[in-house]
N, CA, C and O atoms as a CHARMM CRD file, in Angstrom:
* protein
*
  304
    1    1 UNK  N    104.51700  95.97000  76.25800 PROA 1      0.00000
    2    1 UNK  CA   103.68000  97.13200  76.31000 PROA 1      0.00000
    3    1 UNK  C    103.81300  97.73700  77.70100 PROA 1      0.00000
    4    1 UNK  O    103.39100  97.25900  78.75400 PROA 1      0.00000
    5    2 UNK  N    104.56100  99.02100  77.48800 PROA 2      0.00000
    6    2 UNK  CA   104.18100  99.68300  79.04700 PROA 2      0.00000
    7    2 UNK  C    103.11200 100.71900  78.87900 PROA 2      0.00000
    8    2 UNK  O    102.93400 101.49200  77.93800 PROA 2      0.00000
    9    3 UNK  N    102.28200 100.53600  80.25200 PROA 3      0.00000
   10    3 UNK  CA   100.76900 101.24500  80.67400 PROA 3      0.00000
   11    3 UNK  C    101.52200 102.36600  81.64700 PROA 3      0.00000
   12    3 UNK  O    102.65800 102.21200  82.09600 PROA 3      0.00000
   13    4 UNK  N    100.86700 103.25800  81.83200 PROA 4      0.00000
   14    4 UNK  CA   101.68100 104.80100  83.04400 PROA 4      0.00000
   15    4 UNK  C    100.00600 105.13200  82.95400 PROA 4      0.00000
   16    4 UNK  O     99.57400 105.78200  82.00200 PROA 4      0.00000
   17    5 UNK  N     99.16700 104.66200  83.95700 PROA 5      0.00000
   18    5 UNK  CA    97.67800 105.24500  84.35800 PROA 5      0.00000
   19    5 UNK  C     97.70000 104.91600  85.42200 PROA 5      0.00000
   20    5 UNK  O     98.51100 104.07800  85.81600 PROA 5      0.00000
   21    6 UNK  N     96.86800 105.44800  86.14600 PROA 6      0.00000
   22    6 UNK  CA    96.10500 105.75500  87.54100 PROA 6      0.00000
   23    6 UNK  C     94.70300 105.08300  87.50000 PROA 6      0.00000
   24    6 UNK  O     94.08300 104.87900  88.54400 PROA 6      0.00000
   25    7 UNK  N     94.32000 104.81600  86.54900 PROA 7      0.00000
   26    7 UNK  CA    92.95200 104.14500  86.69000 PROA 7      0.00000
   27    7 UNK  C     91.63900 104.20000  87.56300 PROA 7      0.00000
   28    7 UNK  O     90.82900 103.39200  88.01700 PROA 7      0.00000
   29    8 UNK  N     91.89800 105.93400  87.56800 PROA 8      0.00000
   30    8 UNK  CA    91.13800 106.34600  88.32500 PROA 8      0.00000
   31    8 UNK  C     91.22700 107.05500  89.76800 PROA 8      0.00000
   32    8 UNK  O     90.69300 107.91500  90.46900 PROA 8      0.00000
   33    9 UNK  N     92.01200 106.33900  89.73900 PROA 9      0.00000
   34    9 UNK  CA    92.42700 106.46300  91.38100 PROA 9      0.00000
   35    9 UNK  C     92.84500 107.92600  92.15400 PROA 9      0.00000
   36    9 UNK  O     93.17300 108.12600  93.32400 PROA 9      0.00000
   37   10 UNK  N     92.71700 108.72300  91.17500 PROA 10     0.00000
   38   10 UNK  CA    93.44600 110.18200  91.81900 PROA 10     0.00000
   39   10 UNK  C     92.33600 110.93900  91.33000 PROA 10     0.00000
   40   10 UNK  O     92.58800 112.13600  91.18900 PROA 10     0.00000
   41   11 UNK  N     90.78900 110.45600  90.93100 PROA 11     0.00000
   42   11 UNK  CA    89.69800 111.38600  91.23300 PROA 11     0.00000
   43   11 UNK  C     89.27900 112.14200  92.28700 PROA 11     0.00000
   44   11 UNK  O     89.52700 111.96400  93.47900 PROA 11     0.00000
   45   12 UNK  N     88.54100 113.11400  91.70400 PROA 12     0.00000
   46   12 UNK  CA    88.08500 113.68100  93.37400 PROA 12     0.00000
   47   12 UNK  C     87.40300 112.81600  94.34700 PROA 12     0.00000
   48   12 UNK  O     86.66300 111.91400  93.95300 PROA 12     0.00000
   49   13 UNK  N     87.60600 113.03400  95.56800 PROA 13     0.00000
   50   13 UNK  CA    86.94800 112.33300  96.99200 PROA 13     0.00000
   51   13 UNK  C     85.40700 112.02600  96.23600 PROA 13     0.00000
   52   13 UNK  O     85.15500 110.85800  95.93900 PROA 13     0.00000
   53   14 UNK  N     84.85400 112.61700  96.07400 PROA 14     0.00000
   54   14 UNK  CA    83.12100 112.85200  96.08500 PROA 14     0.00000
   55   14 UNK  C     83.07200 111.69800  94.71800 PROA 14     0.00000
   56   14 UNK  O     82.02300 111.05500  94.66100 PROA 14     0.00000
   57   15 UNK  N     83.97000 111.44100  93.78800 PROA 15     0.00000
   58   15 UNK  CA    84.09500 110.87000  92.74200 PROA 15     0.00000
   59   15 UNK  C     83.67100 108.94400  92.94700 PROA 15     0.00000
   60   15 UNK  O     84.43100 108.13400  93.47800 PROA 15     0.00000
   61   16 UNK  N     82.63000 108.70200  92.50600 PROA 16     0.00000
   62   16 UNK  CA    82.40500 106.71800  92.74700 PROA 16     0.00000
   63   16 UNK  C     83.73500 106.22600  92.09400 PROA 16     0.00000
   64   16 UNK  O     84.58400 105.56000  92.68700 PROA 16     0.00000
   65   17 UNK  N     83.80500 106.61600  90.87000 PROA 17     0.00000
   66   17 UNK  CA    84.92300 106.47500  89.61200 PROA 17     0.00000
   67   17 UNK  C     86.36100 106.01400  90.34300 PROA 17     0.00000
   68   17 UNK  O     86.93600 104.98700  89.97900 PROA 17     0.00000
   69   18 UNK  N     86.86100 106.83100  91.35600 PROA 18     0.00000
   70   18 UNK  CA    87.94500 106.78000  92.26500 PROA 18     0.00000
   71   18 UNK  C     87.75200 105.29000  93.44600 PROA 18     0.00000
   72   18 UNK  O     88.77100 104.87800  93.99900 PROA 18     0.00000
   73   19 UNK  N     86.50100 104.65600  93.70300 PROA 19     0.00000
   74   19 UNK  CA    86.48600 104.00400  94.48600 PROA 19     0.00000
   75   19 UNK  C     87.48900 102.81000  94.06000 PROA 19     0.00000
   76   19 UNK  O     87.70500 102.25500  92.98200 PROA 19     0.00000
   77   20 UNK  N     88.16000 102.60500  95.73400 PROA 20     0.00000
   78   20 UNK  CA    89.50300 101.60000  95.25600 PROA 20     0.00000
   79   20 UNK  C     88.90400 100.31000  94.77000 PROA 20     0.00000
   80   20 UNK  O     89.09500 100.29700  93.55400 PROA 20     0.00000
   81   21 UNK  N     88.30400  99.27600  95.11700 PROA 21     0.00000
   82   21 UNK  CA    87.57000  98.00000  94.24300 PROA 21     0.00000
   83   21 UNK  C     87.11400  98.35100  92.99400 PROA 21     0.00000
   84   21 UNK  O     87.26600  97.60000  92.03000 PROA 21     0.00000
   85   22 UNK  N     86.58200  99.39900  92.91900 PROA 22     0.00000
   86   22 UNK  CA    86.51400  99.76600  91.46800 PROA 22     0.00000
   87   22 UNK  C     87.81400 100.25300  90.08900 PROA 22     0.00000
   88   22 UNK  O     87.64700 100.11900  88.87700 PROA 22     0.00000
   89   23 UNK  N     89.06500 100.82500  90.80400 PROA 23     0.00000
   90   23 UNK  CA    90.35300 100.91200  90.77300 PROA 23     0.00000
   91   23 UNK  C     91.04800  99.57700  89.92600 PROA 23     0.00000
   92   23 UNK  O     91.52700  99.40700  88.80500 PROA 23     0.00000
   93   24 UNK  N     90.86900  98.96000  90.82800 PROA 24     0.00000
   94   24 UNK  CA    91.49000  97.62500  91.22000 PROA 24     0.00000
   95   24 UNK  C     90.59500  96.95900  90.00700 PROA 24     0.00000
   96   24 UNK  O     91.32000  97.12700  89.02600 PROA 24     0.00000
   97   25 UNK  N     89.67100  96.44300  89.65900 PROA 25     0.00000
   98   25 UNK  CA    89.04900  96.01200  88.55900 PROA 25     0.00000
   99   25 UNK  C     89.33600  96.27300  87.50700 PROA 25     0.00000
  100   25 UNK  O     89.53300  95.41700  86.64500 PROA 25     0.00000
  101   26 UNK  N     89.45500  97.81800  87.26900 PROA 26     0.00000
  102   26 UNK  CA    89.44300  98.65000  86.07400 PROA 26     0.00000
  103   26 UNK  C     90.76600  97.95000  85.32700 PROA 26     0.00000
  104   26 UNK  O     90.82200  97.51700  84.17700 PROA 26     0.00000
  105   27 UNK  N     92.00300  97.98300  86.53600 PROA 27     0.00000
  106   27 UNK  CA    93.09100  98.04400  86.16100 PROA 27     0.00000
  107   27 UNK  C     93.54800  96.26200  85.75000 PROA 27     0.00000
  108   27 UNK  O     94.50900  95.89700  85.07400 PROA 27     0.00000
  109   28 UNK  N     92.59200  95.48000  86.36000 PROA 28     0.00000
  110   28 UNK  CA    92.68300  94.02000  86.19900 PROA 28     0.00000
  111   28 UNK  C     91.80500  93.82800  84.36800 PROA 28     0.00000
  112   28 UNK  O     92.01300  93.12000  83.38200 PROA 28     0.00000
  113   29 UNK  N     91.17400  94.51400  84.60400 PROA 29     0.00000
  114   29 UNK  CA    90.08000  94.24600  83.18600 PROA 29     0.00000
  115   29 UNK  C     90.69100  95.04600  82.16400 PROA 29     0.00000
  116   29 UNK  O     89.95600  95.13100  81.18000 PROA 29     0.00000
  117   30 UNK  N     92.19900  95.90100  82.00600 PROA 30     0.00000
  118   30 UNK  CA    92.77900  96.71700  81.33900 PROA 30     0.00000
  119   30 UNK  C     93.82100  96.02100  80.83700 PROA 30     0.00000
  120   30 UNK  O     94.32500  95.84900  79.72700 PROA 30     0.00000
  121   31 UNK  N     94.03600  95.61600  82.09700 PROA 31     0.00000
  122   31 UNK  CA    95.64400  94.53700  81.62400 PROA 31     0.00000
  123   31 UNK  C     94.91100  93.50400  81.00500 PROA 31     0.00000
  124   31 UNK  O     94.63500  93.56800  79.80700 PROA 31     0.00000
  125   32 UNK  N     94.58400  92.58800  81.69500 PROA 32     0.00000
  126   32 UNK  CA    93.47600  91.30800  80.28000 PROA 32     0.00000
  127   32 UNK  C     93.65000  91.42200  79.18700 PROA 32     0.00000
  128   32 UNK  O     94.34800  90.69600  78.47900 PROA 32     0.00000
  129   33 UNK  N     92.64600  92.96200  78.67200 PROA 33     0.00000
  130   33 UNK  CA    92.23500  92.82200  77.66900 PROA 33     0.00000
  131   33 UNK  C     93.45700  93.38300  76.36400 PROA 33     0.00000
  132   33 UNK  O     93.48000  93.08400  75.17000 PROA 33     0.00000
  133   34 UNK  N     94.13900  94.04100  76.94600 PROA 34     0.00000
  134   34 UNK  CA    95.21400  94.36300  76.37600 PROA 34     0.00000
  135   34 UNK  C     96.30000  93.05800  76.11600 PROA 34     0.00000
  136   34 UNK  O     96.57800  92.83300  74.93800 PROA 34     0.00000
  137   35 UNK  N     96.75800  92.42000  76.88800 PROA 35     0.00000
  138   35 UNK  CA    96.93100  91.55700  76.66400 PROA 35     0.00000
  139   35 UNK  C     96.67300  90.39500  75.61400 PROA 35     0.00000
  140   35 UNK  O     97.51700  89.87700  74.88300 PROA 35     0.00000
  141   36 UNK  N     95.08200  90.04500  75.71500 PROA 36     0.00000
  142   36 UNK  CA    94.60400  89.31000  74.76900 PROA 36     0.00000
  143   36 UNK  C     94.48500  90.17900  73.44600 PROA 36     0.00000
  144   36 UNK  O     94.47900  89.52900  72.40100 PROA 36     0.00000
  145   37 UNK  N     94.40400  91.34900  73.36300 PROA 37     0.00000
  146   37 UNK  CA    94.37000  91.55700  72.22000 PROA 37     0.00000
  147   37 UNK  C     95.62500  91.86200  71.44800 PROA 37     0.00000
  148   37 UNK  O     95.73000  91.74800  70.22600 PROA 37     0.00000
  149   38 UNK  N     96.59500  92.27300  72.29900 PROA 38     0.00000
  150   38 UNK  CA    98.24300  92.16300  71.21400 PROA 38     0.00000
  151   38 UNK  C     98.74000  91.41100  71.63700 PROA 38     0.00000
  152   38 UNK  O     99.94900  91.55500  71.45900 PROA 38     0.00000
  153   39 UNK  N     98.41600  90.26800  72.36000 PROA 39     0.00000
  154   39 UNK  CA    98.85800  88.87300  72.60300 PROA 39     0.00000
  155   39 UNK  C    100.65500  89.40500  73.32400 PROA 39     0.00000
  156   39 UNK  O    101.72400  88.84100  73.09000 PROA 39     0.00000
  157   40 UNK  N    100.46200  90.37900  74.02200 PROA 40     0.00000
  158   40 UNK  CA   101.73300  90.67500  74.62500 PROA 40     0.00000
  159   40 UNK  C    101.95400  90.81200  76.30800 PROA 40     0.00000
  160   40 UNK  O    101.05400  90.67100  77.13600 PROA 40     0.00000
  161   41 UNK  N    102.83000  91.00300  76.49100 PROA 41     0.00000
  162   41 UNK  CA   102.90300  90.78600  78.06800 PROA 41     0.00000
  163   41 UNK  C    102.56100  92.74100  78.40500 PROA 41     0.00000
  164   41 UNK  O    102.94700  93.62500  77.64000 PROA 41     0.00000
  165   42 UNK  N    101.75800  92.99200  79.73400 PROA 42     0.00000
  166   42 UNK  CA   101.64800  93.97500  79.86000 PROA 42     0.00000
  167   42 UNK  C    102.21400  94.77700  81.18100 PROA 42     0.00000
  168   42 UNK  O    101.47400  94.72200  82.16300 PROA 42     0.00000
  169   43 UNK  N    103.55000  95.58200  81.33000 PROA 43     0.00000
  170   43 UNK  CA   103.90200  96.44500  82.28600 PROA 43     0.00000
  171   43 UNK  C    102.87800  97.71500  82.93400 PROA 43     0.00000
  172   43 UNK  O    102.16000  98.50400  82.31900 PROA 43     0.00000
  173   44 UNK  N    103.09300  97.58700  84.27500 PROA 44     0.00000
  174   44 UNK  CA   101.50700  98.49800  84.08100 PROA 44     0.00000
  175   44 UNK  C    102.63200  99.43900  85.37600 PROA 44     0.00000
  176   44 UNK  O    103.23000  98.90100  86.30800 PROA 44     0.00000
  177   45 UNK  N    102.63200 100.62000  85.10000 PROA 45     0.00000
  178   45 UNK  CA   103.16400 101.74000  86.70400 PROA 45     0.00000
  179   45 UNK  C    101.83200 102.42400  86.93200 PROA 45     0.00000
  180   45 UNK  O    101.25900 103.02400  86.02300 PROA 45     0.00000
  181   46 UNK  N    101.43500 102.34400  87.93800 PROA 46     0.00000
  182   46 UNK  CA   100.28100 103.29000  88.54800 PROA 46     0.00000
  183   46 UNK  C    100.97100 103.65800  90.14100 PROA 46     0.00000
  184   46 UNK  O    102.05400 103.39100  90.66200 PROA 46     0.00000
  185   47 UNK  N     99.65500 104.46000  90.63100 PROA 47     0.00000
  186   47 UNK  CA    99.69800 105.17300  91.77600 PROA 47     0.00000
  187   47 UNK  C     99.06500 105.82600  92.12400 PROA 47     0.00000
  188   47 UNK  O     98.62600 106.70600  91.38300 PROA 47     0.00000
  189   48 UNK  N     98.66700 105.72000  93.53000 PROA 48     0.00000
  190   48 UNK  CA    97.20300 106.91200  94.54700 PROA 48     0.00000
  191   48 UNK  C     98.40400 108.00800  94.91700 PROA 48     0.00000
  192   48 UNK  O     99.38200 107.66900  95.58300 PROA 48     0.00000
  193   49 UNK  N     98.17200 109.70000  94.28100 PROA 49     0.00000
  194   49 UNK  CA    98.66000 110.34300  94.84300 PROA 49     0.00000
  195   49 UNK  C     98.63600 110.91700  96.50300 PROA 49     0.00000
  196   49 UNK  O     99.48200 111.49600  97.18400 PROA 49     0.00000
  197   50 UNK  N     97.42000 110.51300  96.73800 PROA 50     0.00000
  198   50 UNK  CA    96.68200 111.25500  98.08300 PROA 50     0.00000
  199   50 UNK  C     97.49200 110.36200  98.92100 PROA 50     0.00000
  200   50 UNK  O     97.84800 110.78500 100.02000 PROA 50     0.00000
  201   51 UNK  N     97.85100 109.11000  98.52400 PROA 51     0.00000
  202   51 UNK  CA    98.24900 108.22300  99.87800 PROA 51     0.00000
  203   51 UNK  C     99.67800 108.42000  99.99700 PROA 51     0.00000
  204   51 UNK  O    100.29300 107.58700 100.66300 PROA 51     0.00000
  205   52 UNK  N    100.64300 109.87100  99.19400 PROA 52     0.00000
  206   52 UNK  CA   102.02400 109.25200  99.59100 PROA 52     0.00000
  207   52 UNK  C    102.36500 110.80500  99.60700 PROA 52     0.00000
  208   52 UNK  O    101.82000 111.74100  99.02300 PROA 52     0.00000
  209   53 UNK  N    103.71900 110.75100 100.68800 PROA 53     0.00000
  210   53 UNK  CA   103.82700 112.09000 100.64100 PROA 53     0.00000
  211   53 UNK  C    104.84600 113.04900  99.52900 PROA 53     0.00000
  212   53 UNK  O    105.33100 112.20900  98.77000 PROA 53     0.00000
  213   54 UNK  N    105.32000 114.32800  99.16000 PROA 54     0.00000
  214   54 UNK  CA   105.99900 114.85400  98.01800 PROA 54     0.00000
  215   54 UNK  C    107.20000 114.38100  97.63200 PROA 54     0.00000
  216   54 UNK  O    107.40600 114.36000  96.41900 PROA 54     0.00000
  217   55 UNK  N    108.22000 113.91700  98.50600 PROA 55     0.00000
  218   55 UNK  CA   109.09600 113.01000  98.61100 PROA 55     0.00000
  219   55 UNK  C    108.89100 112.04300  98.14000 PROA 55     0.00000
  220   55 UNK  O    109.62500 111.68400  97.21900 PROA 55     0.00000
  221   56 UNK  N    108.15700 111.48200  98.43000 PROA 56     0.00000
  222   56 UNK  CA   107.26000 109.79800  98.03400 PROA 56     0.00000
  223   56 UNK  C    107.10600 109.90800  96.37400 PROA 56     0.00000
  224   56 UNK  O    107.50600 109.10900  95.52700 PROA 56     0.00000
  225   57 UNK  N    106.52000 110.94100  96.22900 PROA 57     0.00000
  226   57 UNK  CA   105.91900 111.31800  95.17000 PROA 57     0.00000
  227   57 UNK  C    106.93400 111.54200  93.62600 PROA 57     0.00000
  228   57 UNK  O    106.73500 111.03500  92.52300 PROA 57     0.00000
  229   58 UNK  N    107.80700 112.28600  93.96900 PROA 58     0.00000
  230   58 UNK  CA   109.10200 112.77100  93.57700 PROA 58     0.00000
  231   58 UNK  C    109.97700 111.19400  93.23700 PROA 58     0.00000
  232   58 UNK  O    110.32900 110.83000  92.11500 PROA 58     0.00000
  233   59 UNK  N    110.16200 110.53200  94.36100 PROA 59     0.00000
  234   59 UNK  CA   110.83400 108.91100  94.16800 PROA 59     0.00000
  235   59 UNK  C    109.85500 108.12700  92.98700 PROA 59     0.00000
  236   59 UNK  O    110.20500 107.19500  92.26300 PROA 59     0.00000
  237   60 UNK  N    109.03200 108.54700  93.01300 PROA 60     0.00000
  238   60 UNK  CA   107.74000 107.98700  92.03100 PROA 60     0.00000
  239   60 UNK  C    108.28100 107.84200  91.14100 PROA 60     0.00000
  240   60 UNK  O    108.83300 106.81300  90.75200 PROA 60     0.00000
  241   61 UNK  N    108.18300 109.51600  90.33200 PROA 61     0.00000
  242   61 UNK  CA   108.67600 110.15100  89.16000 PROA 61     0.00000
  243   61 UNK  C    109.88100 109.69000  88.54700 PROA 61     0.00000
  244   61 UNK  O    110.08300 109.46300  87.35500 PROA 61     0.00000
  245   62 UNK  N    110.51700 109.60000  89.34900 PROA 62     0.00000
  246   62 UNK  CA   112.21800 109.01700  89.13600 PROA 62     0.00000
  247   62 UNK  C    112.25000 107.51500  88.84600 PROA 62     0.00000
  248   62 UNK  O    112.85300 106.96300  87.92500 PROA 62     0.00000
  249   63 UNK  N    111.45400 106.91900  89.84900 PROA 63     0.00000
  250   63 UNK  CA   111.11900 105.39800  88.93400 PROA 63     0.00000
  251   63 UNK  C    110.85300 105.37700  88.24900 PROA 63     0.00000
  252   63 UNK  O    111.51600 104.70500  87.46000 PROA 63     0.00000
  253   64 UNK  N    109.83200 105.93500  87.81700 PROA 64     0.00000
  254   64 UNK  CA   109.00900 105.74900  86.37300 PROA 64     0.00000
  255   64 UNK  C    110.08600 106.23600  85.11900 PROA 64     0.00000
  256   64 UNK  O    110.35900 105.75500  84.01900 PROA 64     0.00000
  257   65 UNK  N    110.43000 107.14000  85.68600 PROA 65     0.00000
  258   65 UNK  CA   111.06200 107.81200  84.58000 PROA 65     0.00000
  259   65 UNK  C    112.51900 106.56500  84.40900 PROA 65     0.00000
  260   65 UNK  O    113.03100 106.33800  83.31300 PROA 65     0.00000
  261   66 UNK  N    112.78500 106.17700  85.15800 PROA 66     0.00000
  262   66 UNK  CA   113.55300 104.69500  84.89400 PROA 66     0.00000
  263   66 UNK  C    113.10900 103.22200  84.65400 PROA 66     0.00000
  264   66 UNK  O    113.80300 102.23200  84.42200 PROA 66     0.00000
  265   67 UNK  N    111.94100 103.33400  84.75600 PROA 67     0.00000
  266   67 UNK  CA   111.20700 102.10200  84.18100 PROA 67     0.00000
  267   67 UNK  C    110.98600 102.27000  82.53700 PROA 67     0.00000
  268   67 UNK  O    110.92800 101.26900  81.82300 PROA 67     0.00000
  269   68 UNK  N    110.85700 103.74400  81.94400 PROA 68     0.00000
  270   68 UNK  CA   110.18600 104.31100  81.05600 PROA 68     0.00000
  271   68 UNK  C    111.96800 103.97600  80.06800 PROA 68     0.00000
  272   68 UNK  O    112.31700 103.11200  79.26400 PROA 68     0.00000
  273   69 UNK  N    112.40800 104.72500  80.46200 PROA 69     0.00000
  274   69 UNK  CA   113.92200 104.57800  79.49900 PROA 69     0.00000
  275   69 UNK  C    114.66900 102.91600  79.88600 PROA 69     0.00000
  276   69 UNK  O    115.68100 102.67700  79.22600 PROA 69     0.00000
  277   70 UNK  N    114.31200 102.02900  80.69100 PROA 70     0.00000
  278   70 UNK  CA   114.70400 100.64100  80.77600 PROA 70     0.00000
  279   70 UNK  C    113.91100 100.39600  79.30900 PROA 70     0.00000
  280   70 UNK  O    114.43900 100.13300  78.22900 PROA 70     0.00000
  281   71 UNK  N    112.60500 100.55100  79.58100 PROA 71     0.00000
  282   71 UNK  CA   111.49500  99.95500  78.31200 PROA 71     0.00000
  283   71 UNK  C    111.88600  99.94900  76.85000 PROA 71     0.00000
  284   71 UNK  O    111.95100  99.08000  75.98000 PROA 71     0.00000
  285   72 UNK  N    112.19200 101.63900  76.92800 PROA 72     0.00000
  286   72 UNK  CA   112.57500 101.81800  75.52600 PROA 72     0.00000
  287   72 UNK  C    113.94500 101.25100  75.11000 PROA 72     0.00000
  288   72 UNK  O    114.25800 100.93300  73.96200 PROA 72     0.00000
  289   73 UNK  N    114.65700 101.17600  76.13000 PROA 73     0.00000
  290   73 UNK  CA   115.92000 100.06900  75.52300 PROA 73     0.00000
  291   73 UNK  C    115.63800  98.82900  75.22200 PROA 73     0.00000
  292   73 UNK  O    116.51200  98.01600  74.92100 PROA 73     0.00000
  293   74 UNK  N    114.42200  98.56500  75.27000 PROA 74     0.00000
  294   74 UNK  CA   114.27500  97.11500  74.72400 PROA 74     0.00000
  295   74 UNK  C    113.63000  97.09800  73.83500 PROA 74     0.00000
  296   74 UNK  O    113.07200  96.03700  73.55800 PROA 74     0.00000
  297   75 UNK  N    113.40600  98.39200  72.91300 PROA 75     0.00000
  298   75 UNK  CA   112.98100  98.57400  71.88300 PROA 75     0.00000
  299   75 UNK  C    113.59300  98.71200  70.60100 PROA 75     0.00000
  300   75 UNK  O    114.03900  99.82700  70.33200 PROA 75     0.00000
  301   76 UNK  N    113.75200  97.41300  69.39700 PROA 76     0.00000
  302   76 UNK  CA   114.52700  97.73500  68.35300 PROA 76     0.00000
  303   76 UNK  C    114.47700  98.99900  67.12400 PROA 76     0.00000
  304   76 UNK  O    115.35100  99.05300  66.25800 PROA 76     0.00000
C-alpha cells in the first residue's frame, strides 16, 4: 500500500491541526492502523512544504513521481 499525505503538516501557521507532534502521531496512528487492517506493509511519502525550498520542492515531485511508478510495477 502506498500513502502520498502530508498529515497535516502544510496547514496554515494559526492551524493546532499542523502542530508537528501532532503530525507525527497522526501519521504513526495512520500507518498502524492501516496496516492492521489489510494486514499489509505500508509505504508512506510525506512532506512540510514551508521547510524546503522550490528546488527542494520540485526534487520532491520527481521522487514521488518515481516512487509512485516503482509501486505500480509491482502491481500484477
Amino acid at each position: 500500500m502506498l500513502v502520498i499525505d502530508d498529515f497535516g503538516a502544510n496547514e496554515g501557521k494559526k492551524s493546532s491541526y499542523e502542530e508537528r507532534g501532532k503530525v507525527d502521531r497522526r501519521r504513526q496512528k495512520t500507518i498502524a492502523l492501516l496496516e492492521e487492517v489489510f494486514s499489509a506493509p505500508v509505504q508512506v511519502v510525506t512532506f512540510h512544504a514551508d521547510c524546503i525550498s522550490n528546488s527542494q520542492l520540485m526534487a520532491f515531485f520527481l521522487h514521488t513521481q518515481d516512487v509512485i511508478e516503482r509501486f505500480l510495477g509491482t502491481i500484477d
